[in-house]
Phi, psi and omega in degrees: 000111191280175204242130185223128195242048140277087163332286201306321136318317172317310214282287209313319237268302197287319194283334164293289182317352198271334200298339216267091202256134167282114159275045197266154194291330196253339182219148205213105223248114201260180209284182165271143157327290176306001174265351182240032176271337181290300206295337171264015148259348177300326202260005195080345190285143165259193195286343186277315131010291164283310178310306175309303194282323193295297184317297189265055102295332173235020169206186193228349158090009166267042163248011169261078177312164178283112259012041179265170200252160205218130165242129166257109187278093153291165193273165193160079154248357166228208172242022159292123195293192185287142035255020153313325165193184216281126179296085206300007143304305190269010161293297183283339170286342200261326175280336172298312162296327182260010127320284204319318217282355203088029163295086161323309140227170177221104209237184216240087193256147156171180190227158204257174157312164191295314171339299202274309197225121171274076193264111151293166170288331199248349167216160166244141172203092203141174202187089170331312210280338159307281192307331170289311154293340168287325180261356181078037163271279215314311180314305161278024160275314199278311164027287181285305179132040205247174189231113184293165181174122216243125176314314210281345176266008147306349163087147168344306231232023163226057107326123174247182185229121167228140191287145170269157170315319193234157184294130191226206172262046177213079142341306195234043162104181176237137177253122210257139171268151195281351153313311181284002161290321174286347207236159180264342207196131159303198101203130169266112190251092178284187184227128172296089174218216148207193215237142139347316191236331173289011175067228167255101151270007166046048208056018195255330148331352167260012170276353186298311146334351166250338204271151180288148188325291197302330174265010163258017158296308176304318195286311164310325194295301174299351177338289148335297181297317190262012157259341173296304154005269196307302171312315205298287175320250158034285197267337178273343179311154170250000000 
């Protein structure tokens, strides 16, 4: 998803994108940030502001009951602050509404890149909960009232496998951290960027985050074949 510094085109932009709600039962994945920053400085708004405005555009939020617990996946593969990764302004505005809408809790997870962080079953090297703190997430997570949580410190084995729906390139599943078995509801607040080998994967490339070392290994390995996949798909599309 490219970056458009045309307020006016941004605006034409935001209102097709606030319209379009993921209706998948567990995650409900809101628009980028960056897509509503022209039109909210056009507008006077700040940023915790825009994130707000953004948000209840692109849901009416009833699918949040009143004390359901909510995990929020930022984009964190580094300890780099924003727009290198997901903005803890608008990180702590995203825990605050989904107090005010009635969340009991919320909390805020993910394990970084290999770059950063090496987790093995039998070593560790590297640290989420550092790299959250460096970028000015963790500080604006506990802030907000969010409870931070970093996979890799649950150990090897807390992980579950869960099978994808359609035959995919993962022989052996996907390995899921066992948080998300705990919480009733998702949200992805990715970051506007692209990818080295996935192009504009249009945030679905930050779920990537979740997965344990060894199946984002498999997913690299296989890289290649599944941007031929996606262009294939792309171009037969109407």
């Amino acid at each position: 998803m490219e970056i458009d510094a045309n307020p006016e085109s941004a605006r034409r932009r935001n209102s097709r994108y606030s319209r379009a709600e993921i209706r998948h039962p567990k995650i409900y994945e809101l628009l980028a940030l960056s897509e509503v920053l022209p039109a909210a400085a056009q507008n006077g708004m700040n940023l915790e502001e825009a994130v707000i405005e953004a948000a209840q555009a692109a849901t009416d939020f009833t699918w949040l009951e009143q004390g359901q617990s909510v995990f929020i996946k930022p984009a964190l593969n580094s300890g780099r602050p924003y727009p290198a990764t997901t903005s803890p302004i608008a990180l702590a505005a995203m825990i605050k509404l989904l107090k005010q809408k009635g969340a009991g809790k919320v909390i805020v997870g993910d394990m970084s890149g290999i770059e950063h962080l090496q987790f093995f079953q039998h070593k560790t090297t590297g640290s989420t909960h550092d790299l959250m703190k460096q970028s000015g997430m963790l500080r604006a997570v506990t802030e907000a009232g969010g409870e931070p949580c970093f996979f890799e410190e649950g150990g090897w084995d807390s992980f579950y496998k869960d099978r994808t729906d359609v035959k995919g390139f993962w022989d052996n599943g996907l390995m899921m951290p066992a948080i998300l078995h705990d919480v009733d509801h998702i949200v992805v607040m990715p970051r506007c960027s692209r990818h080295v080998l996935a192009g504009a994967s249009l945030g679905l490339k930050a779920v990537v985050g979740y997965w344990r070392t060894d199946t984002r290994r498999e997913y690299h390995r296989y890289a290649e074949s599944c941007v031929q996949v996606l262009w294939r798909n792309s171009r037969s599309s109407p």
